[in-house]
N, C-alpha and C positions, 0 to 999 in steps of 0.2 A: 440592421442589428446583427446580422452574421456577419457581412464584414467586420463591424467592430471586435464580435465576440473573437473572430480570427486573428484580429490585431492582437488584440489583448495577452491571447493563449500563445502566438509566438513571439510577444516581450517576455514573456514569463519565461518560457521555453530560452531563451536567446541569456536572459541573466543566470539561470541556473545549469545549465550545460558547462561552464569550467569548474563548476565545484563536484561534478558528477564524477569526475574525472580523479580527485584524494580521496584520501581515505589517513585511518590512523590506524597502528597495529597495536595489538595488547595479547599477544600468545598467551593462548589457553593451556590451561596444566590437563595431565592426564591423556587418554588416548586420540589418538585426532580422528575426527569426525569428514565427513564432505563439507559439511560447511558450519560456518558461524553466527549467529547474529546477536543485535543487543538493538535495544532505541538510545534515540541521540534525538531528543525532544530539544534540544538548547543548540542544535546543529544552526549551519550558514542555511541551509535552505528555512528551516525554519525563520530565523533571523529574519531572512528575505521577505518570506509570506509577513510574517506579522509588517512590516514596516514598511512595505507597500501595500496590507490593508487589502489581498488577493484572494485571502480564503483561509483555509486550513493544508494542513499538509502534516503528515506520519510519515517520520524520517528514522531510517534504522542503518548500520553498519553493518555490510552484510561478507564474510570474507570465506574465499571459496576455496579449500587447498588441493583440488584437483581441478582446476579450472578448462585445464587442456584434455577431460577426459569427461565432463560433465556438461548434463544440461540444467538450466534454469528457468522453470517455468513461474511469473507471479501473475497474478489476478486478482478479481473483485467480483464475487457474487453478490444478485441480488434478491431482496426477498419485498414483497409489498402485499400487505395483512395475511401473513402469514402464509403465501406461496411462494413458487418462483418464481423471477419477473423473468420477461421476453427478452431480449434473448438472457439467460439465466448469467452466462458468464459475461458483463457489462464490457469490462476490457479484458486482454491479457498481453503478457510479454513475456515472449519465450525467446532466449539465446545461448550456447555455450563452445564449447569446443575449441577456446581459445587457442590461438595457433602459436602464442609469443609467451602465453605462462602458467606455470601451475599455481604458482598461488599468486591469487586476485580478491583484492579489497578493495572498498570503498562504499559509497552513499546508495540506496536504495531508498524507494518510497513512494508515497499515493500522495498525489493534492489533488484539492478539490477548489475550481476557483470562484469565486461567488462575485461577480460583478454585476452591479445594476440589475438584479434579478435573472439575469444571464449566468447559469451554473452549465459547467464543465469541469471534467478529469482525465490526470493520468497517471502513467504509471512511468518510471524511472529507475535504472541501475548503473553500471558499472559501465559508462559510455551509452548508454542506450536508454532511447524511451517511449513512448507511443505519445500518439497525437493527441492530442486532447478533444474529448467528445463528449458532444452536448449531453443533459442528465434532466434537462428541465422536467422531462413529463413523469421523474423519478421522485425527485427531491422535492422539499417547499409544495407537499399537495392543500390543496384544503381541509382544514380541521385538525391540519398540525398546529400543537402547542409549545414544545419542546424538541431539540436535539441535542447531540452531543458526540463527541469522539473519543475512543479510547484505545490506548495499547494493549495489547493484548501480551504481551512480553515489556518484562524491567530491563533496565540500562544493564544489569549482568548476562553474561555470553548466556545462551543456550546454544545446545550443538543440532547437528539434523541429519540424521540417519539417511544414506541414500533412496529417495524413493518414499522419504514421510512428509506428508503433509502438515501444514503447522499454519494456525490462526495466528496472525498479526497484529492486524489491528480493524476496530469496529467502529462504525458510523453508523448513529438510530435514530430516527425521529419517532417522535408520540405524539398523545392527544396532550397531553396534560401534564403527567411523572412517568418515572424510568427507573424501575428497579437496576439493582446492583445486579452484576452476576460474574461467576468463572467461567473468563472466554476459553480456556483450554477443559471445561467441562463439555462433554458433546453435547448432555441433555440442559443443560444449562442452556448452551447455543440454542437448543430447539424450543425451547419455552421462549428463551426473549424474543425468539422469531413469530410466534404467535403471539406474545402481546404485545410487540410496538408496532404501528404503521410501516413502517419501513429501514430495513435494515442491509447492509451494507457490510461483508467482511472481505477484509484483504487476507489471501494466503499465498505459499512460499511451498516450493516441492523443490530441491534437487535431485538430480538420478545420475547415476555413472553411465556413461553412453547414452544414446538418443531413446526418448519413452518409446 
């Protein structure tokens, strides 16, 4: 089964690595920021997942106008009935300091690949991405009844102040239903993390120079 799950996660990997690589521009009005972002839910990655039937995947435009002066941390904490899980930060993918440009755009994002009861994820940006690692003793536990994903940011830019962290996007399973809630409320965050089985956020920091 782990060779397959290996095969699997680098087909995936091997079709999505030239699209990592565009991006599209849309200049933002008003003062420039560190960086940019928006979801792009109707994105080729997404495309890809649905129609090879791979999982889920949160796909955002992420464009960075100090590229050569900045780093980029993104991640996925986890939370399982309302604690932290072991290790707390699941994945992360940290890069910057671009040697060839300051401003740098393109595709960022979290899949999650659901094969054959074989669950794995990772994380993806602007040329770069981590491996894909198993999640099984995470996700799909017993007495889940429901889950779901969500963006945590719309298709319009937000900006990102050097050095702010910013909720993304959320994966939650429950027993049964799932209230609504505001992912960019803190305490909002923290109730739905006490009542769903297991919760899952992706976030986004950039900083000027190394943290």
């Amino acid at each position: 089964m782990t060779s397959y799950r290996r095969t699997t996660s680098s087909m995936v990997m091997f079709l999505l690595m030239p699209l990592i690589m565009f991006g599209c521009s849309n200049e933002p009005q008003g003062a420039e920021k560190i960086a940019y972002l928006s979801a792009n839910d109707n994105s080729s990655y997404a495309t890809t997942f649905s129609d090879l039937h791979l999982g889920n995947i949160l796909d955002y435009h992420l464009k960075l106008t100090k590229a050569d002066q900045s780093w980029v941390t993104i991640w996925v904490e986890g939370y399982i009935d309302g604690e932290k899980a072991e290790p707390f930060r699941l994945t992360e993918l940290l890069y910057g300091l671009n040697p060839n440009d300051e401003l740098v755009e393109g595709s960022m994002g979290f899949g999650i690949i659901d094969r054959f009861k074989d669950v794995s994820f990772f994380l993806y940006s602007h040329g770069v991405s981590t491996t894909s690692k198993a999640i099984d003793i995470i996700l799909k536990r017993e007495g889940v009844g429901i889950s779901g994903w969500d963006y945590a940011i719309g298709k319009e830019k937000v900006s990102l102040e050097s050095g702010e962290t910013k909720v993304l996007g959320v994966y939650r399973e429950a027993k049964d239903s799932m209230r609504t809630y505001d992912y960019q409320d803190e305490e909002a965050i923290h109730q739905m993390i006490k009542e769903d089985m297991t919760v899952l956020l992706l976030k986004i920091k950039v900083e000027k120079d190394h943290p």
